[in-house]
matplotlib code that plots the C-alpha trace (Angstrom):
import matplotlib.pyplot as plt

x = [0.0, 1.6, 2.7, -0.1, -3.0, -1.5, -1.6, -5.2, -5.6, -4.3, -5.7, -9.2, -8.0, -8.9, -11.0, -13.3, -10.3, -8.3, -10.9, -12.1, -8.3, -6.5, -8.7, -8.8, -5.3, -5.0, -7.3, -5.9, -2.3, -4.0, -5.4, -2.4, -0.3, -2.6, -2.8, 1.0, 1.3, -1.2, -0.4, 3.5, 4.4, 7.9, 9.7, 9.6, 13.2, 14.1, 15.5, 18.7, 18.8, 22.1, 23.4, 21.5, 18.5, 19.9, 20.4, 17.1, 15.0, 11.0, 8.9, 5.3, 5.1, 6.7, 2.7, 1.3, 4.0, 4.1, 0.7, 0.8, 2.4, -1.2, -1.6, 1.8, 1.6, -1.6, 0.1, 1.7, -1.3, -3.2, -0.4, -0.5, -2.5, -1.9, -4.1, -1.2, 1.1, -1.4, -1.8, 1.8, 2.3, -0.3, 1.4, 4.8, 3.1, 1.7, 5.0, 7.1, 4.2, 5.2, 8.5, 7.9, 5.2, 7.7, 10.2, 7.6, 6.4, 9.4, 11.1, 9.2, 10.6, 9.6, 10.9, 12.5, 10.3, 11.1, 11.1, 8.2, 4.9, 2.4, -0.4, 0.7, 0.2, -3.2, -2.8, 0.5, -1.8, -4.3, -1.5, -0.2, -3.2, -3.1, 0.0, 1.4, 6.1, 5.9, 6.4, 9.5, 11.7, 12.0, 10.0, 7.3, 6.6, 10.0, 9.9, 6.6, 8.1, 11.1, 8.9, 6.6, 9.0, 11.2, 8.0, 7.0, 9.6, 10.0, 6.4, 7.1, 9.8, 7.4, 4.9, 7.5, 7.5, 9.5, 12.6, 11.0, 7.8, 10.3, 12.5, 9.8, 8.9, 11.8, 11.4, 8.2, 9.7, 12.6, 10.1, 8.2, 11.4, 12.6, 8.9, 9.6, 12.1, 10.7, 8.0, 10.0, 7.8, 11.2, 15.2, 17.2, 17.8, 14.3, 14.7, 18.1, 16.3, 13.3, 15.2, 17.1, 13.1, 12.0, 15.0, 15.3, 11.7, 11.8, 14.9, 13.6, 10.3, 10.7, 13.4, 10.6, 8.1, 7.6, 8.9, 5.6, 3.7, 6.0, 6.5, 5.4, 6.6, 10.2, 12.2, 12.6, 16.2, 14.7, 16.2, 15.1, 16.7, 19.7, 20.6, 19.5, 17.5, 17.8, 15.8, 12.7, 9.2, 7.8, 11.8, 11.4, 13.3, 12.9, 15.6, 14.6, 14.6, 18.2, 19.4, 18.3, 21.9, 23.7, 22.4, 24.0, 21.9, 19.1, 19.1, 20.3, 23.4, 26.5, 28.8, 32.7, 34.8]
y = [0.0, 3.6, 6.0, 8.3, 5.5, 4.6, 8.5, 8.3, 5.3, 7.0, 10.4, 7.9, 5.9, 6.8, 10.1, 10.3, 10.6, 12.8, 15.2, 15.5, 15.6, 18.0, 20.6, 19.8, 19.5, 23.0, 24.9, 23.5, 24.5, 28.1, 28.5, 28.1, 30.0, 32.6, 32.6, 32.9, 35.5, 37.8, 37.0, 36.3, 35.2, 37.5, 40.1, 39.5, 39.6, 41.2, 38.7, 40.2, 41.1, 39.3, 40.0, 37.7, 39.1, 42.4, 41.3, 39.2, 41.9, 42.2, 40.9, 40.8, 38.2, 35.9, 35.6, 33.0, 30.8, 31.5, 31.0, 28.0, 26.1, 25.3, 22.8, 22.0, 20.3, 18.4, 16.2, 14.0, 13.3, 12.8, 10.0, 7.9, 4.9, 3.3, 4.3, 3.5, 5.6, 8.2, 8.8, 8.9, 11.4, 13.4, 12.7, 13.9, 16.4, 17.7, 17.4, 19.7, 21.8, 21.4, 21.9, 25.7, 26.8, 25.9, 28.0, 31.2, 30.5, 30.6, 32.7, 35.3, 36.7, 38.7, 40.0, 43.8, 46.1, 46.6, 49.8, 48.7, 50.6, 47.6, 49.8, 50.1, 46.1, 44.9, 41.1, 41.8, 44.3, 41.7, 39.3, 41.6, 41.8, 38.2, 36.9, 39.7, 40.0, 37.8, 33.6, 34.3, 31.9, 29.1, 29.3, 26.8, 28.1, 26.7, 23.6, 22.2, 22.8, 21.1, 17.9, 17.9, 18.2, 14.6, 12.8, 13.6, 12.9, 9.4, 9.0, 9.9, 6.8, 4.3, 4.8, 5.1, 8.8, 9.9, 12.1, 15.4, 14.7, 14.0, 17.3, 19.4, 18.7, 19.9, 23.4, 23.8, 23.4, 25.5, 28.4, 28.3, 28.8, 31.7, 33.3, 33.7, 35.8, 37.5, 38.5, 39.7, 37.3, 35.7, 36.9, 33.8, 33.1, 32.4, 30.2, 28.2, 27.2, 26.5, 24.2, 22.6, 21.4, 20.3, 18.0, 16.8, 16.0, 13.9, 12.4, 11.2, 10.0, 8.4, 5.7, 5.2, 4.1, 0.3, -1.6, -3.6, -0.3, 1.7, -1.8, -5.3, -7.1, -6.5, -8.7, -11.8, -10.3, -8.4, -5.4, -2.1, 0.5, -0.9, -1.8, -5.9, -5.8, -8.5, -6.9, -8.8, -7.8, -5.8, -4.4, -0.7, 0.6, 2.7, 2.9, 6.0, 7.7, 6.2, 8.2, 11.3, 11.7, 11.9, 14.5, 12.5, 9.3, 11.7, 13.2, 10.1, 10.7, 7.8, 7.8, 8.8, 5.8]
z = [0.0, -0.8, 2.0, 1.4, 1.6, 5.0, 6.1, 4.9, 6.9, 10.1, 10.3, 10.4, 13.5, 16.7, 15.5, 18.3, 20.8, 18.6, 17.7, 21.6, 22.8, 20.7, 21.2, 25.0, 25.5, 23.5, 25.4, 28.8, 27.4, 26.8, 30.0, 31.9, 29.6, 29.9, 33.4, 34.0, 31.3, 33.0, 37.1, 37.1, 40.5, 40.5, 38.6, 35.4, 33.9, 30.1, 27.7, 26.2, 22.5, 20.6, 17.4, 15.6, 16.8, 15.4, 12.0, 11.3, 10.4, 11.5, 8.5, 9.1, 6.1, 8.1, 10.7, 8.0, 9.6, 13.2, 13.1, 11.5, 14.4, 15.8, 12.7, 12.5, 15.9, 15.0, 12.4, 14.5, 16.7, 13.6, 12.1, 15.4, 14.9, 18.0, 21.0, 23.9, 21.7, 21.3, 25.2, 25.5, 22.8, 25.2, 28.3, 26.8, 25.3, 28.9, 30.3, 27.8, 28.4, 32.8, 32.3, 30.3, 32.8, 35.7, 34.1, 33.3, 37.2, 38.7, 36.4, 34.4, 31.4, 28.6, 24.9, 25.0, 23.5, 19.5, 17.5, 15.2, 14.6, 15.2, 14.3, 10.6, 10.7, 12.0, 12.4, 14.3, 16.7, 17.6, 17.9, 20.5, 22.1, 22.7, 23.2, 25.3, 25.4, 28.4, 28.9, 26.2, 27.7, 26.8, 23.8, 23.6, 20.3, 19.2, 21.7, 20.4, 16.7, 17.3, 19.3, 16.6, 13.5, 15.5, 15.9, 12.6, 10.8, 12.9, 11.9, 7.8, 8.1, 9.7, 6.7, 4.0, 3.0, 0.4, 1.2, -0.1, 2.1, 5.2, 3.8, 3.5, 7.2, 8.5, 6.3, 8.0, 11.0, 10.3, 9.2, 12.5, 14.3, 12.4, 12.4, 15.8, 15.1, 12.5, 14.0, 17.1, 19.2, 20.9, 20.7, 19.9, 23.6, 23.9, 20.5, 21.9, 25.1, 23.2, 21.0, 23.9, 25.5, 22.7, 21.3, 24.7, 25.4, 22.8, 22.9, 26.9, 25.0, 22.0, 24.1, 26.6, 23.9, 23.9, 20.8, 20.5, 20.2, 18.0, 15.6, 16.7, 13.7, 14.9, 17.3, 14.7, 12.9, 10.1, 9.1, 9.5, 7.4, 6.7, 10.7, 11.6, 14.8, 17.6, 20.3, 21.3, 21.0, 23.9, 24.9, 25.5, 23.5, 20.1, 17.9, 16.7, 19.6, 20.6, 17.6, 18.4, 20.0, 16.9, 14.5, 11.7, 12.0, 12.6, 9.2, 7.7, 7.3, 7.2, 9.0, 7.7, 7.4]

ax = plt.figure().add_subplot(projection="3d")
ax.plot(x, y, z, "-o")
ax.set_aspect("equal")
plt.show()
């Protein structure tokens, strides 16, 4: 069966608990974020601009993709045909989610105030209005983009997806991250931290992820990829989550010899 018939295939399984949990889990998410944006518990410290904050310019064309994180992150929920897998997604989900609220909580930041006219650029107003300078580090923005974009692309493999599909992931996800830049949401502290939680959230996950859920047929010495795997069914341990370590095997690229 080709790649896309099996996405097809997915994005139908478990629907009812997909389409009452996504929303749910985003509207919790947006009711505490909201809460510590608007009540910070101490002073609230001012990121620090660097210099590559300096020269990436504001570019209100660059919205379209910030805002765009909130269906980016849907796709891996929607790919997951396995319910076990799909609660853990949630839980790790929930707990990136922890971790970032206990750092706005105990320490409050917010984005230094940029020389740009908002009121010349509507969206960016009402974007302001919402999602005030503060909870800037770490960025969740960039966290959950950087979660999203390793689960997805682990995901893409699973089914089969062609390189470009798998590539073009990744550009998504690069765009979100420099959006937040763009759009002067975040200074690239905010972005580096954000990066760190997310990469590591999911390098703790994915590992943790039993091998029966993630694929059952393995275990009997078949080969998957080009690497010969002699784990048993049921051990808990995903390769793919093992190789988040190296960036090389990430991207799939070989070794030097």
């Amino acid at each position: 069966m080709a790649w896309h018939y099996k996405v097809r295939n997915r994005l139908r399984s478990h629907w009812r608990l997909k389409a009452v949990g996504i929303p749910g889990f985003i509207a919790i998410f947006f009711i505490g974020y909201f809460l510590l944006l608007k009540f910070p518990a101490f002073p609230v410290t001012i990121m620090p601009m660097t210099m590559i904050d300096r020269l990436i310019p504001f570019s209100p064309s660059a919205l379209p993709l910030y805002v765009s994180l909130w269906l980016y992150t849907q796709v891996a929920p929607g790919l997951i045909d396995d319910r076990r897998e799909l609660i853990s997604f949630g839980v790790a989900a929930g707990t990136l989610s922890f971790v970032g609220f206990a750092c706005f909580f105990f320490w409050p930041t917010s984005t230094p105030t940029v020389r740009v006219d908002f009121a010349h650029h509507t969206a960016f107003g009402s974007l302001k209005t919402i999602d005030a300078a503060g909870n800037a580090c770490p960025s969740l923005h960039v966290a959950f983009a950087i979660f999203s974009a390793i689960w997805i692309d682990r995901l893409l493999r699973q089914l089969g997806g062609a390189a470009l599909v798998r590539s073009l992931n990744w550009v998504w996800c690069i765009g979100i991250v420099y959006s937040t830049l763009a759009t002067k949401q975040h200074v690239f502290l905010d972005v580096l931290a954000g990066v760190a939680l997310g990469w590591g959230g999911a390098a703790i996950h994915l590992p943790a992820i039993p091998r029966s859920v993630t694929d059952p047929q393995l275990g009997k010495g078949e080969f998957r990829g080009n690497v010969l795997n002699t784990r048993p069914p049921g051990s808990r341990t995903d390769d793919y989550g093992r190789r988040l370590t190296s960036w090389r095997a990430l991207f799939g690229i070989p070794r030097r010899r």
